[in-house]
C-alpha positions in Angstrom: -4.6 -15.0 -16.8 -5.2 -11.9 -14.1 -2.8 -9.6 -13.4 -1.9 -8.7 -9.5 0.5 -6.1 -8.6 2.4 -7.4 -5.5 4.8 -4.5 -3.3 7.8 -6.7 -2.9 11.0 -5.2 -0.4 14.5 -5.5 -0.5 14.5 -9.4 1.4 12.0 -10.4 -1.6 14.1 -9.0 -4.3 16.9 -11.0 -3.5 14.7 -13.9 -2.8 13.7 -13.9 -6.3 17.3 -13.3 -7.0 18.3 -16.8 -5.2 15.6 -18.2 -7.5 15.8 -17.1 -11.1 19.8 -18.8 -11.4 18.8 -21.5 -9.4 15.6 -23.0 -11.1 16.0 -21.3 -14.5 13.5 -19.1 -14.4 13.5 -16.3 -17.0 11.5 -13.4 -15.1 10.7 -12.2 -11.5 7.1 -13.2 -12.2 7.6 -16.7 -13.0 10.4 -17.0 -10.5 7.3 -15.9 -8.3 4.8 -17.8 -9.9 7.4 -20.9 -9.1 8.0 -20.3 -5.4 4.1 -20.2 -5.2 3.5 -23.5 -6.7 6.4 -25.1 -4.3 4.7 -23.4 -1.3 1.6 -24.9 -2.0 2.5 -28.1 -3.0 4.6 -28.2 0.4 3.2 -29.7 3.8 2.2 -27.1 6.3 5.4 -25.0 7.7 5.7 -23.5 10.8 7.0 -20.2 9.8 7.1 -17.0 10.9 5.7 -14.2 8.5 8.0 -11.2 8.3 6.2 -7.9 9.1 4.3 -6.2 6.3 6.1 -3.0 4.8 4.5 0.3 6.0 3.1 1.2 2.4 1.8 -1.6 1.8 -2.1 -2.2 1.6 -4.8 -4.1 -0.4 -6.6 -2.1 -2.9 -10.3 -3.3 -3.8 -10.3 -5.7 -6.1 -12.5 -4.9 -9.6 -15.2 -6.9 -10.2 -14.3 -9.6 -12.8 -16.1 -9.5 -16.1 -18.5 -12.2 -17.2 
């Protein structure tokens, strides 16, 4: 399994919140790992993406070992 830091703010914190009681899911990261599955199991949405938070910016990505 890879590990991937993701920056989450105070909408996605309670987000995950919503989720962990309502689904039983143990930990953040699996209450993120389940809303991830859903999303892509899920016809297309027409949603609007809230704005990215100011800090927040993609790091290169190491080269995976073979």
């Amino acid at each position: 399994m890879d590990r991937t830091t993701v920056l989450v703010g105070p909408e996605d914190r309670a987000a995950i919140e919503v989720i962990q009681p309502r689904y039983g899911v143990a930990t953040e990261a699996d209450a993120i790992r389940l809303a991830l599955r859903v999303l892509a199991a899920s016809p297309l949405l027409e949603i609007e993406l809230p704005p990215r938070p100011q800090q927040a910016h993609r790091s290169p990505r190491k080269p995976s070992r073979a």
